[in-house]
C-alpha positions as CSV (number, residue, x, y, z in Angstrom):
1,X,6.8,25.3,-8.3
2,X,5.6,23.6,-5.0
3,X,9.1,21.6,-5.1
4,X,10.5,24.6,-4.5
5,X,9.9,24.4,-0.9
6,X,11.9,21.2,0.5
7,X,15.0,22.4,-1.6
8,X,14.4,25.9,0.2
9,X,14.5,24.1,3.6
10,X,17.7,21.9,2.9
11,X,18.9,25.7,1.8
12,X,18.5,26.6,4.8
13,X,19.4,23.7,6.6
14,X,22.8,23.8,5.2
15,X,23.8,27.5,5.8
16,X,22.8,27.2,9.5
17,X,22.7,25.3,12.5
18,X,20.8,23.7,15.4
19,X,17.9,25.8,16.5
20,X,18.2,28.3,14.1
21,X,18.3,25.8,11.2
22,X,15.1,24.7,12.3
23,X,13.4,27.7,13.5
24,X,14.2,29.2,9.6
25,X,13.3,25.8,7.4
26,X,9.9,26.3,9.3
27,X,9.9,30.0,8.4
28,X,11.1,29.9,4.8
29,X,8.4,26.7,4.4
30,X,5.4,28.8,5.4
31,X,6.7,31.7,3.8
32,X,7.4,30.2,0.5
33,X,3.9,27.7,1.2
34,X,2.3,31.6,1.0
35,X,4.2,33.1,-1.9
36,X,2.4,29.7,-3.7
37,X,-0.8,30.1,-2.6
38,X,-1.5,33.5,-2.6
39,X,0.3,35.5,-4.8
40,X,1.5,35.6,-8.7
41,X,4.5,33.3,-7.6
42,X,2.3,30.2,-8.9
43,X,1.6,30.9,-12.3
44,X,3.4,29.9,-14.9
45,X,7.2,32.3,-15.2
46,X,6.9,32.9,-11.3
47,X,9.3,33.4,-8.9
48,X,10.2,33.2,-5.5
49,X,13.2,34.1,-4.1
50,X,14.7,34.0,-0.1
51,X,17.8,35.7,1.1
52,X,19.2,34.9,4.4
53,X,21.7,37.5,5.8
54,X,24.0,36.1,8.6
55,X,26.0,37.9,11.0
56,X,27.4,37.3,14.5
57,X,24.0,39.2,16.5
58,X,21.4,38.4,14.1
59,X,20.1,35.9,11.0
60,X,17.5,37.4,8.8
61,X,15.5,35.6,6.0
62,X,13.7,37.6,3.4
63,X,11.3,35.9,0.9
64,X,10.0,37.8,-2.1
65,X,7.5,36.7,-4.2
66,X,5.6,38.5,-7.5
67,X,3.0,40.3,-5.5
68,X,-0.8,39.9,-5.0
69,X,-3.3,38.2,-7.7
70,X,-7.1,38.2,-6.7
71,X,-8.1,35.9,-4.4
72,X,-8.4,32.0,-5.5
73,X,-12.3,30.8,-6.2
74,X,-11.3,27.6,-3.7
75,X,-10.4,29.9,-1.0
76,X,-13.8,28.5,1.2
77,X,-11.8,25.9,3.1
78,X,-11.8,25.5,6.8
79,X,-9.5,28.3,8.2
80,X,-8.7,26.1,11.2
81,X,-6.5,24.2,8.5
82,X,-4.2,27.1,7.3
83,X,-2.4,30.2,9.1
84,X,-1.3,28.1,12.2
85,X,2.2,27.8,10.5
86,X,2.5,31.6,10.3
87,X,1.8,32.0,13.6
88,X,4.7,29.5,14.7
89,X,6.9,31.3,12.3
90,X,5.8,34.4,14.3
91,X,6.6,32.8,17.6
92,X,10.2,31.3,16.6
93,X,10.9,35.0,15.1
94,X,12.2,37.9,17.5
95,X,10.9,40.6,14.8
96,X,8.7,39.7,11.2
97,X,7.6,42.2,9.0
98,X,6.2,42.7,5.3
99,X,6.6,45.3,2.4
100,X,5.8,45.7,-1.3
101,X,8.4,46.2,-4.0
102,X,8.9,47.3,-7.4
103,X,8.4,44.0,-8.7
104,X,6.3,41.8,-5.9
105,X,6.1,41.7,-2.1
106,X,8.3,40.5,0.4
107,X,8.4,39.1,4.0
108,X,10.8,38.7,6.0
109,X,11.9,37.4,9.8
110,X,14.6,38.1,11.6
111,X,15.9,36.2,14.8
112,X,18.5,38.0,17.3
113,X,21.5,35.0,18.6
């Protein structure tokens, strides 16, 4: 599933352009990255699945994934080495946000043009 991710960035990559291109192949990479790592997305029959909705004032990316599992055994590493990407996804975003679903959970970002 983890090769997922560089064919959800040149997805991206060819829908848009310039810096919105690269603000959303960061977003959808740590997005997706998450959906792997921490949720039901990386067993065997999961999913993950990103929309991007385009118009003239705004570009939004949604990413769903198959919801929480309980937390990893090998979740003890150095938490200096993970989260920073979200936090740059936060920063490139105008307005990011979260929800659960009938059938996983979903985050989403949406930049203003």
């Amino acid at each position: 599933m983890a090769e997922a991710i560089p064919l959800l960035r040149r997805w991206v990559r060819l829908l848009l352009v310039d810096e919105l291109a690269e603000a959303f192949e960061l977003i959808v990479s740590e997005y997706s990255t998450n959906a792997l790592w921490h949720t039901a997305s990386s067993r065997p029959g999961g999913r993950i699945k990103a929309e991007l909705s385009i118009s003239r004032k705004q570009t939004r990316l949604t990413v769903l994934d198959d919801g929480p599992i309980p937390a990893r055994p090998d979740q003890s590493a150095d938490p200096e080495e993970h989260g920073r990407g979200l936090l740059l996804a936060y920063a490139y975003a105008g307005e990011t946000g979260e929800y659960d679903c009938a059938d996983g959970h979903a985050s989403w970002a949406l930049i203003r043009h």
